[in-house]
Every structure is written in C-alpha cells, then in structure tokens.
Gaussian input, Z-matrix of N, CA and C with variables (Angstrom, degrees):
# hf/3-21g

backbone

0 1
 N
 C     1     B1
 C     2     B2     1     A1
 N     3     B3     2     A2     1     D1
 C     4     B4     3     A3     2     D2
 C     5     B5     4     A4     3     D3
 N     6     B6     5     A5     4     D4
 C     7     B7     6     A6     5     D5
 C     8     B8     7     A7     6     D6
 N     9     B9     8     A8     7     D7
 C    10    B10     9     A9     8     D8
 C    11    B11    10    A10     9     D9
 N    12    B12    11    A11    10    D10
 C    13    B13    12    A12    11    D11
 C    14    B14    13    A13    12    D12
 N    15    B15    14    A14    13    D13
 C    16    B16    15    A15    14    D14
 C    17    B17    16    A16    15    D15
 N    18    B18    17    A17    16    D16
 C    19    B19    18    A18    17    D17
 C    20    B20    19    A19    18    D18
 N    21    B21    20    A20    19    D19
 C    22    B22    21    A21    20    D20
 C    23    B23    22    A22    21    D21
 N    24    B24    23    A23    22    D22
 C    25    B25    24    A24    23    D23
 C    26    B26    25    A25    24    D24
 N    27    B27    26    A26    25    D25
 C    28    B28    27    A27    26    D26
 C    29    B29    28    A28    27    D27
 N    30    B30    29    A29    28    D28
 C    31    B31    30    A30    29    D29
 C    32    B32    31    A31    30    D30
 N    33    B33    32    A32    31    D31
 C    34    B34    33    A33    32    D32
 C    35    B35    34    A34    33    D33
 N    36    B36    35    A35    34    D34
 C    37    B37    36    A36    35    D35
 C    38    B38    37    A37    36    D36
 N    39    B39    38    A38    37    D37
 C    40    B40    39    A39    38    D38
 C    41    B41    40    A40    39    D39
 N    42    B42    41    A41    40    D40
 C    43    B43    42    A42    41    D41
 C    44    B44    43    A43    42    D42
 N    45    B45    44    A44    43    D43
 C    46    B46    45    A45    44    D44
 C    47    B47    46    A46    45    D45
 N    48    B48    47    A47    46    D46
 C    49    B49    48    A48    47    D47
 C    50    B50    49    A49    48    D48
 N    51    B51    50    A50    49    D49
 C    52    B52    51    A51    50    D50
 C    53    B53    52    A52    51    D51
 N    54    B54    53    A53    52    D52
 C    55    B55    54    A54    53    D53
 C    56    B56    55    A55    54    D54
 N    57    B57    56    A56    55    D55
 C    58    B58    57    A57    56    D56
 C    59    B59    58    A58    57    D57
 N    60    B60    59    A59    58    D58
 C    61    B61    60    A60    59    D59
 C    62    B62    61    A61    60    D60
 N    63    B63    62    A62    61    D61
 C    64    B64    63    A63    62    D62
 C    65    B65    64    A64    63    D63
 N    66    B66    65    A65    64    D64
 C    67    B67    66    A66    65    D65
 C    68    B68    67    A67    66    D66
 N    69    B69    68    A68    67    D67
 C    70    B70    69    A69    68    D68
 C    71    B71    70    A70    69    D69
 N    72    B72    71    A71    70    D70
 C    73    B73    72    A72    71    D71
 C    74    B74    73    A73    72    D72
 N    75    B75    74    A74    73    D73
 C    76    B76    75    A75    74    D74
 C    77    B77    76    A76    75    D75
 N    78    B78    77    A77    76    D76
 C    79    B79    78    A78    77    D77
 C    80    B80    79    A79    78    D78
 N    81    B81    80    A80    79    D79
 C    82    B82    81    A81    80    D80
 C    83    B83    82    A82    81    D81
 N    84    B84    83    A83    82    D82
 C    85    B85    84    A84    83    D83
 C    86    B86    85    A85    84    D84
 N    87    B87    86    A86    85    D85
 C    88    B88    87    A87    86    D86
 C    89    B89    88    A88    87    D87
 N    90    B90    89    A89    88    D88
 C    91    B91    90    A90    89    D89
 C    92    B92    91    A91    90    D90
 N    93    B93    92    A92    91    D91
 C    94    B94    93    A93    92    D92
 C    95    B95    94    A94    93    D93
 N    96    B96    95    A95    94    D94
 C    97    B97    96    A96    95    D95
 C    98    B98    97    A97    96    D96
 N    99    B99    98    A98    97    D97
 C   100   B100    99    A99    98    D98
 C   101   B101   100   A100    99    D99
 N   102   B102   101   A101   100   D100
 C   103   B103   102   A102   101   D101
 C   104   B104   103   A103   102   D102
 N   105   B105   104   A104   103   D103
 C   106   B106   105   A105   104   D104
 C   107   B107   106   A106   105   D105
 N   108   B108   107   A107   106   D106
 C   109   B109   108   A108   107   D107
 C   110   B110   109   A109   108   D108
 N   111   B111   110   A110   109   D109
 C   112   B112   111   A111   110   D110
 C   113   B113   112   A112   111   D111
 N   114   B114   113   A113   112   D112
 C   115   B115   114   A114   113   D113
 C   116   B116   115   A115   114   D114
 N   117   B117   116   A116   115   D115
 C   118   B118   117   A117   116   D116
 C   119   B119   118   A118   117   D117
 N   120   B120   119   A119   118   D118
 C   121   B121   120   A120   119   D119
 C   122   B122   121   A121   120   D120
 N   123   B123   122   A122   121   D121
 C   124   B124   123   A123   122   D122
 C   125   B125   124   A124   123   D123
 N   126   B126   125   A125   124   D124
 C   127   B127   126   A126   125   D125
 C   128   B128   127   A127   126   D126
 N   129   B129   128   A128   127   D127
 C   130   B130   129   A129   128   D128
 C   131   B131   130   A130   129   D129
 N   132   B132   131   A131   130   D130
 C   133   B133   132   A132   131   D131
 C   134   B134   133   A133   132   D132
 N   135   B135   134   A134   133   D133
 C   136   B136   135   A135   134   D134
 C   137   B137   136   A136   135   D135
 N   138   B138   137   A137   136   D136
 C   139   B139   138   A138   137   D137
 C   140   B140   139   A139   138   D138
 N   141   B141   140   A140   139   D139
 C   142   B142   141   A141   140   D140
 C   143   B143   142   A142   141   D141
 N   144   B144   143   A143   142   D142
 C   145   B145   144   A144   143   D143
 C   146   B146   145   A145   144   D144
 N   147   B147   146   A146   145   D145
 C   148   B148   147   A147   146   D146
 C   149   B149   148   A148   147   D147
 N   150   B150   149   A149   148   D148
 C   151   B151   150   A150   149   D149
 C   152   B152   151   A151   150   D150
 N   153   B153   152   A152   151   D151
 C   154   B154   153   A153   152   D152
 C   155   B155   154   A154   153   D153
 N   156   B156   155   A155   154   D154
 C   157   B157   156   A156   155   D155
 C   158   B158   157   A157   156   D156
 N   159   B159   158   A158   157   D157
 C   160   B160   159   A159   158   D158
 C   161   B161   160   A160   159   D159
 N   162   B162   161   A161   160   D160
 C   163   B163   162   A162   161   D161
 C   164   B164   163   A163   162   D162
 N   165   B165   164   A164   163   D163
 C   166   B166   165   A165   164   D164
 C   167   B167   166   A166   165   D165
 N   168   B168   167   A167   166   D166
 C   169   B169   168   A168   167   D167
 C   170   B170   169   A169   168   D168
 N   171   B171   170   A170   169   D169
 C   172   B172   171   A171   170   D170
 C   173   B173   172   A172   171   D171
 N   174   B174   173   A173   172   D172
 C   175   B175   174   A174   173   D173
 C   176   B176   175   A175   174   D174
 N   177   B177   176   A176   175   D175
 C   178   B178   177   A177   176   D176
 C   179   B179   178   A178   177   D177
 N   180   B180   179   A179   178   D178
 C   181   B181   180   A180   179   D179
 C   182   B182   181   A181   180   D180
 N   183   B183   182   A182   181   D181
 C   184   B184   183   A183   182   D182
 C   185   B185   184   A184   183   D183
 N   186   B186   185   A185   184   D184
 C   187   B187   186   A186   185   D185
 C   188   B188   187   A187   186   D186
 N   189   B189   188   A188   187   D187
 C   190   B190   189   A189   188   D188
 C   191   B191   190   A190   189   D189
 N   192   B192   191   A191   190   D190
 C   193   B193   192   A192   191   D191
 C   194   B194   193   A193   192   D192
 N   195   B195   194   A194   193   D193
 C   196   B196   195   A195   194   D194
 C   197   B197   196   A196   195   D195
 N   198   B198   197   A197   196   D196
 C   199   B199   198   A198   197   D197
 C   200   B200   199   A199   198   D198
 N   201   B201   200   A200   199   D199
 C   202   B202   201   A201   200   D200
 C   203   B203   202   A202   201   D201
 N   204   B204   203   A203   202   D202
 C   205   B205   204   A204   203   D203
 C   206   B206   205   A205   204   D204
 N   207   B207   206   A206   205   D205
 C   208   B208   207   A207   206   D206
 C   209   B209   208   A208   207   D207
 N   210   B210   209   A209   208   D208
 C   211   B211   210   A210   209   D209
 C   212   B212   211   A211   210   D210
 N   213   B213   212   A212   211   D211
 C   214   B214   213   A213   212   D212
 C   215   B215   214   A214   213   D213
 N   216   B216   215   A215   214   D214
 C   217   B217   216   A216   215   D215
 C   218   B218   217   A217   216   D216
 N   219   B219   218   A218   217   D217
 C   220   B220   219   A219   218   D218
 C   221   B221   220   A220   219   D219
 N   222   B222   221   A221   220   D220
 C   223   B223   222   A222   221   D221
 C   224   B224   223   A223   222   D222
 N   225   B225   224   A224   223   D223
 C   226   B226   225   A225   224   D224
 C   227   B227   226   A226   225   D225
 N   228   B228   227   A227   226   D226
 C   229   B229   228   A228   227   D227
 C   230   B230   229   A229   228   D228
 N   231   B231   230   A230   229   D229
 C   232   B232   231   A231   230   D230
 C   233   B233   232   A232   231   D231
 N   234   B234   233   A233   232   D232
 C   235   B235   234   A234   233   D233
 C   236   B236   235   A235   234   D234
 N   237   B237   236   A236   235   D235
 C   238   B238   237   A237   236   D236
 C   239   B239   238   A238   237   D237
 N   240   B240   239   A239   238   D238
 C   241   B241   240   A240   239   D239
 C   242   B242   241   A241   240   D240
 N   243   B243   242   A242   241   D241
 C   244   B244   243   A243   242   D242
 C   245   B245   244   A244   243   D243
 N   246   B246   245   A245   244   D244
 C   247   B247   246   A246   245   D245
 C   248   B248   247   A247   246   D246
 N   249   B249   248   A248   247   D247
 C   250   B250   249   A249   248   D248
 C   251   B251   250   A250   249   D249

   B1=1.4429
   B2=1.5175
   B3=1.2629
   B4=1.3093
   B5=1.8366
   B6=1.5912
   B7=1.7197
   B8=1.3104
   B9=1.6880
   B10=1.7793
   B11=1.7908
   B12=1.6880
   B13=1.4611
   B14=1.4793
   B15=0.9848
   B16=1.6508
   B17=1.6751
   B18=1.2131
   B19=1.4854
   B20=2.0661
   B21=1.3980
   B22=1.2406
   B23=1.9660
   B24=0.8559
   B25=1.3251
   B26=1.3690
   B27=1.4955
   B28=1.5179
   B29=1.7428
   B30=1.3464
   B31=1.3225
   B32=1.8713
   B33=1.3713
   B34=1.4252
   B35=1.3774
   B36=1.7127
   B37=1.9852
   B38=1.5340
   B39=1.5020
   B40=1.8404
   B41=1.4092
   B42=1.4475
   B43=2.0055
   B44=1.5423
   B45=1.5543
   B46=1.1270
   B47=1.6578
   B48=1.5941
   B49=1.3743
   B50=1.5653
   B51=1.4772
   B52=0.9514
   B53=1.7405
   B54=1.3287
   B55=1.7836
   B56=1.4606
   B57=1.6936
   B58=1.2782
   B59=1.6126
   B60=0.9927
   B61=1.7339
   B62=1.6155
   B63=1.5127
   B64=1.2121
   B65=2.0761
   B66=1.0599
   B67=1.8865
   B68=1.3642
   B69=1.5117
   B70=1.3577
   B71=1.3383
   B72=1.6634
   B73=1.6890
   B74=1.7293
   B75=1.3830
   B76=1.3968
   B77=1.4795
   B78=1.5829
   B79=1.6062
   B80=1.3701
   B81=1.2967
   B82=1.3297
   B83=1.5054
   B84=1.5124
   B85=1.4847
   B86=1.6188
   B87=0.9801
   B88=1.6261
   B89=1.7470
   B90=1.8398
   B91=0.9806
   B92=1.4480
   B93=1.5728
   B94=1.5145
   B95=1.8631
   B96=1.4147
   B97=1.1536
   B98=1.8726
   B99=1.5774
   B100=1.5542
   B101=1.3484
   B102=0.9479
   B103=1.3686
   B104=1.5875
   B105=1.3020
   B106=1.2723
   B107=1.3770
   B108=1.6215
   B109=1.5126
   B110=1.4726
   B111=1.3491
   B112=1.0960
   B113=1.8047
   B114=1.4538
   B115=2.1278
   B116=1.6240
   B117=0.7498
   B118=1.5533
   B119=1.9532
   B120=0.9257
   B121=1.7423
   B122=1.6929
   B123=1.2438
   B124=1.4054
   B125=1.6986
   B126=0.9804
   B127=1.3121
   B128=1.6802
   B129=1.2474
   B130=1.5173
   B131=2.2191
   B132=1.8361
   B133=1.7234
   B134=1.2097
   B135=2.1591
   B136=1.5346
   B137=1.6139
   B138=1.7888
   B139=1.7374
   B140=1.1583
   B141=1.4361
   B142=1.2271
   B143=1.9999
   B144=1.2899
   B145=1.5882
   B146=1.5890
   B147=1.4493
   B148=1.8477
   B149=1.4022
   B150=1.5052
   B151=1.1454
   B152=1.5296
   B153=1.2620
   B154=1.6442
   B155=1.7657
   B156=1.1867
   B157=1.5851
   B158=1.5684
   B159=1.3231
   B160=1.3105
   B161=1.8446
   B162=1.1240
   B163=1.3263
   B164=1.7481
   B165=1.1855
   B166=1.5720
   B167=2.0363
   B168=1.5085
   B169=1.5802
   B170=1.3705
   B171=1.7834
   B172=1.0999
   B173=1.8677
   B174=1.3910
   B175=1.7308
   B176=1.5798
   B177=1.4717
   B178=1.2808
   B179=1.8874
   B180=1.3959
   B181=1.4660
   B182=1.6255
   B183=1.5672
   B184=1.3368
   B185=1.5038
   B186=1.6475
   B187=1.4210
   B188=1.4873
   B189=1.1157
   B190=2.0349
   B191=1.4139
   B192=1.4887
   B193=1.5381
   B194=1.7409
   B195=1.4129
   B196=0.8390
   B197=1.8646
   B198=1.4390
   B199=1.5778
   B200=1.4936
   B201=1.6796
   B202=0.7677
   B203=1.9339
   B204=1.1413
   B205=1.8229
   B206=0.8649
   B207=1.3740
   B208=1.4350
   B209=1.5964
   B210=1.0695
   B211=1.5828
   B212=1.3508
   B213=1.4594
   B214=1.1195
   B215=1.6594
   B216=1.0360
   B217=1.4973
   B218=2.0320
   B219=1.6324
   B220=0.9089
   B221=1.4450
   B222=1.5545
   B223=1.5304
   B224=1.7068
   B225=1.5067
   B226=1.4537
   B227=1.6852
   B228=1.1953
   B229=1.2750
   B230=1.6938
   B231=0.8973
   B232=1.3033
   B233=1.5044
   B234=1.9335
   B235=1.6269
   B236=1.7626
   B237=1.3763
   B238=1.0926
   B239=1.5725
   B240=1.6012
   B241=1.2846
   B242=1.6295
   B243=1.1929
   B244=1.2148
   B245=1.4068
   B246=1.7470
   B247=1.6691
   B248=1.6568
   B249=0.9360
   B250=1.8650
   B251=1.4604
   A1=108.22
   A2=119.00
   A3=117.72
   A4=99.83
   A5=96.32
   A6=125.43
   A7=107.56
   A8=109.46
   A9=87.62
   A10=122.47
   A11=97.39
   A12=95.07
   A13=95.72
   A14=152.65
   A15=134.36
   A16=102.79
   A17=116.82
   A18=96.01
   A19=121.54
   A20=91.20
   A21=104.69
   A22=114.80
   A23=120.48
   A24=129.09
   A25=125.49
   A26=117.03
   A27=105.54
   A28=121.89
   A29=96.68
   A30=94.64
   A31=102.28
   A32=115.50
   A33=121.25
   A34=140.74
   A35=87.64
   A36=96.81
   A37=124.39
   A38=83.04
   A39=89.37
   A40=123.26
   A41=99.70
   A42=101.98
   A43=85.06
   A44=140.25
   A45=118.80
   A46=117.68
   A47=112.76
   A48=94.61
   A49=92.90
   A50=131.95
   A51=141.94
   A52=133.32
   A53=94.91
   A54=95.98
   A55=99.63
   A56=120.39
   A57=107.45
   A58=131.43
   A59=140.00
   A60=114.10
   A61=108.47
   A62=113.01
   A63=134.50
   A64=112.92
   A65=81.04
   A66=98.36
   A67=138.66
   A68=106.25
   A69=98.25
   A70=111.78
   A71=107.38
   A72=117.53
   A73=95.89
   A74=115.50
   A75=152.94
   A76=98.13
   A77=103.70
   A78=115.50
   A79=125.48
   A80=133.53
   A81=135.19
   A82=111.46
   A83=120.67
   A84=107.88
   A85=115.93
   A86=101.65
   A87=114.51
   A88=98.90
   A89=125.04
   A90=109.38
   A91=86.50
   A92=112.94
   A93=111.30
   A94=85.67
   A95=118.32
   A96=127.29
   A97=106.21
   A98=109.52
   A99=117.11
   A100=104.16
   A101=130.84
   A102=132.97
   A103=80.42
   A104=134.27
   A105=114.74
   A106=138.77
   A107=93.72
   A108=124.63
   A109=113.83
   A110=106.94
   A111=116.71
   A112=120.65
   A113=85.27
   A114=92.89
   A115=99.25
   A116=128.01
   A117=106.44
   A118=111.34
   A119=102.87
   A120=90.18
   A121=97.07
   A122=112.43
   A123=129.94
   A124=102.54
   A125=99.56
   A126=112.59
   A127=110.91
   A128=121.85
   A129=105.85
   A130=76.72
   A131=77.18
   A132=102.92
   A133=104.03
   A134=109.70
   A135=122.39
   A136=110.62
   A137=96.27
   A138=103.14
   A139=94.71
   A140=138.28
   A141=140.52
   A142=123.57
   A143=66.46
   A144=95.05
   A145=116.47
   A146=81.93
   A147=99.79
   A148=112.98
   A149=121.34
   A150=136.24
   A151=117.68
   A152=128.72
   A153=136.19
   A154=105.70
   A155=107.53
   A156=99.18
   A157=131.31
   A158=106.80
   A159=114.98
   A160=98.99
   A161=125.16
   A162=125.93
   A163=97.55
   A164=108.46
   A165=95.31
   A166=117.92
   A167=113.34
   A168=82.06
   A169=107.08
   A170=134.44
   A171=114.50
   A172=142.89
   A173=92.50
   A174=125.11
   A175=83.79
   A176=111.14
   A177=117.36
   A178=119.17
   A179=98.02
   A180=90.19
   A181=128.89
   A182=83.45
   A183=126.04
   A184=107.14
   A185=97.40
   A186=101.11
   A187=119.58
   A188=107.77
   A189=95.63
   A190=114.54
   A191=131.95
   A192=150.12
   A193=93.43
   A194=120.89
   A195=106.82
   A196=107.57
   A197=110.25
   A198=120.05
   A199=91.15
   A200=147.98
   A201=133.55
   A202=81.39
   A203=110.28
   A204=101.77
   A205=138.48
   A206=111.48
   A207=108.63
   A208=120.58
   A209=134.49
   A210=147.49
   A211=103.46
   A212=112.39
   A213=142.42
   A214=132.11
   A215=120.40
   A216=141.10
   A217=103.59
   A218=118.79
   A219=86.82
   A220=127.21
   A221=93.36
   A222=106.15
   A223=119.25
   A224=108.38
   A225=109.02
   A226=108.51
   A227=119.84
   A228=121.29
   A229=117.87
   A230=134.59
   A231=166.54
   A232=100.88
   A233=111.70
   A234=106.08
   A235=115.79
   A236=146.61
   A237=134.05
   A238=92.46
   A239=111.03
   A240=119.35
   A241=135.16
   A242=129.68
   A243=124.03
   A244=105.92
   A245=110.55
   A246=106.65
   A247=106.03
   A248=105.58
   A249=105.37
   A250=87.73
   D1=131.83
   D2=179.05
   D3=-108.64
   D4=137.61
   D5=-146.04
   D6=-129.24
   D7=43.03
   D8=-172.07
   D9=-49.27
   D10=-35.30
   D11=-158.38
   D12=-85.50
   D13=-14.19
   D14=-171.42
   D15=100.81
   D16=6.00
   D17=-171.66
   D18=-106.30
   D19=15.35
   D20=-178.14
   D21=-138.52
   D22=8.17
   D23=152.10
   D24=-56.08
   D25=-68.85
   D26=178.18
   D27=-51.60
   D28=-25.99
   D29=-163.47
   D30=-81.29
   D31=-44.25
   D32=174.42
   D33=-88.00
   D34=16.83
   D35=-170.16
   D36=-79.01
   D37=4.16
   D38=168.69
   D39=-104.49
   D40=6.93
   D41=-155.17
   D42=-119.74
   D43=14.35
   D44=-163.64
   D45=162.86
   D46=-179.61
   D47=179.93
   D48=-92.11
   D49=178.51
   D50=131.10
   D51=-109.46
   D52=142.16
   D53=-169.67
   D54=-122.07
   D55=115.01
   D56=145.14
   D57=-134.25
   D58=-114.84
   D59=-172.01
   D60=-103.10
   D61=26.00
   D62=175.30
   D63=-95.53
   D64=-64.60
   D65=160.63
   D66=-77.62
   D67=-42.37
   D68=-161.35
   D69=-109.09
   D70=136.00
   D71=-162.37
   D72=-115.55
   D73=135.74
   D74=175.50
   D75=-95.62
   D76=124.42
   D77=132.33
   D78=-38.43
   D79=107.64
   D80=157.54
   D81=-20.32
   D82=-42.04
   D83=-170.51
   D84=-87.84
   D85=4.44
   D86=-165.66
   D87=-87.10
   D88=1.99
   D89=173.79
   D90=-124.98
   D91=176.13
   D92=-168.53
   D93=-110.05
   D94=174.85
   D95=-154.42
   D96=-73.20
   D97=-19.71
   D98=173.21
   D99=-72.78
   D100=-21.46
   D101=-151.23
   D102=-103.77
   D103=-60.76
   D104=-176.45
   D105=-43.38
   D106=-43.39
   D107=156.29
   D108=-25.53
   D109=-69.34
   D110=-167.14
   D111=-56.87
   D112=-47.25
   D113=177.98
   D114=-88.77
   D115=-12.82
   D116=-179.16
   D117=-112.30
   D118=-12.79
   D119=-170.30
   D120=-110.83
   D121=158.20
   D122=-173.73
   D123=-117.01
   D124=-47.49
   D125=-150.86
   D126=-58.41
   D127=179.79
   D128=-168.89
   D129=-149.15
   D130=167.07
   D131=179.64
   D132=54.88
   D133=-127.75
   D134=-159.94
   D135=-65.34
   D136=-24.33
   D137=-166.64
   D138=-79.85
   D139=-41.31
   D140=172.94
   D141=-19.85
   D142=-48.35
   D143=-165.16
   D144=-69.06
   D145=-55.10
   D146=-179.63
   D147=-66.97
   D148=-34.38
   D149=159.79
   D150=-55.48
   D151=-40.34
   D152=167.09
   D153=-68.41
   D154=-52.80
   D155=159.33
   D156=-33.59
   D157=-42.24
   D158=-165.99
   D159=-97.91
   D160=-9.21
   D161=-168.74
   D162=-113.62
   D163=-28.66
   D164=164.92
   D165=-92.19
   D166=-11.29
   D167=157.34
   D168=-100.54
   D169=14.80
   D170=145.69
   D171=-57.19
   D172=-25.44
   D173=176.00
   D174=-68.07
   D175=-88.15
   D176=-161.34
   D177=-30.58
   D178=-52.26
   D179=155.63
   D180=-16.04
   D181=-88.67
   D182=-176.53
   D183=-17.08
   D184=-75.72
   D185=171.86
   D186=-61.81
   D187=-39.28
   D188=173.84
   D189=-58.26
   D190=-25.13
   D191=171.92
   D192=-61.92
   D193=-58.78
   D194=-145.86
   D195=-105.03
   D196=25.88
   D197=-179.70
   D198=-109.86
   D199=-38.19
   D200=116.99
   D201=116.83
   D202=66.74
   D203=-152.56
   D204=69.06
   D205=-36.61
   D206=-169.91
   D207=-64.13
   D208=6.56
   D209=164.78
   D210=-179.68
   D211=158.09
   D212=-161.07
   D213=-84.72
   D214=73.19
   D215=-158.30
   D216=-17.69
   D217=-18.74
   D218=155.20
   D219=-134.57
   D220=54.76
   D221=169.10
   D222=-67.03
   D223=151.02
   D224=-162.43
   D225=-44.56
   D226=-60.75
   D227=160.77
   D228=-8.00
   D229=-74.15
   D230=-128.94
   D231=-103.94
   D232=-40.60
   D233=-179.74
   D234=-89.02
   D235=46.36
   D236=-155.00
   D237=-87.88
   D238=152.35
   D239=126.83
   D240=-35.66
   D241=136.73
   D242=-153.48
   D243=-162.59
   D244=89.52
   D245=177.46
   D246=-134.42
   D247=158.06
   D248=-177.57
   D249=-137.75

C-alpha cells in the first residue's frame, strides 16, 4: 500500500508492505518534466524559468546516463523543448 500521508499504516502493518515518502524511491522518468517542475523548483517568473532550464538538461543528462549507448544523447528523442 502506498501511504504518503501516515493515515493507513497502523491499521495495515500486518497485511503488507507499506510505502510512504520515507521509503519509497521513483525513477526520475516515471514523472513527466511538469511534474518535476512542480517538486523541485520554488522559484517563480524569469527565475522560474532559468531554473527549469537548468533542471531539464539535468533530466536530459540523466536519461543520456541512463540509455548507456544505447542511442545517442542527441537523437531527436532526447532533444525536446522543455518549459513548465
């Protein structure tokens, strides 16, 4: 059972695992680039922006790190535009 808020653990900690934002780790790609936006940047307007800049060729990395050869970091795939 996944438990972000705490309100279902005591009651199910015998029937199962429980996961909440203590345990359980996500693939980076498993959120889309708004979604990153959203948990990682603070910032608002121009900083906003420049800050999404810098957090989407951190992704981009990421995924070129994590294709690992197998295609070419700047295959079309791989070059998107990227603003939240």
């Amino acid at each position: 059972m996944i438990d972000p808020h705490g309100e279902y653990a005591a009651a199910f900690k015998s029937n199962g695992a429980i996961y909440d934002v203590s345990n359980l780790q996500m693939p980076y790609w498993l959120m889309n680039f708004e979604e990153h936006c959203e948990v990682f940047l603070t910032s608002s307007g121009s900083a906003r922006q420049f800050d999404a800049d810098i957090l989407a060729k951190c992704l981009l990395a990421a995924r070129a790190k994590a294709a690992s050869g197998r295609r070419s970091p700047s295959s079309p795939s791989m070059r998107r535009s990227l603003t939240c």
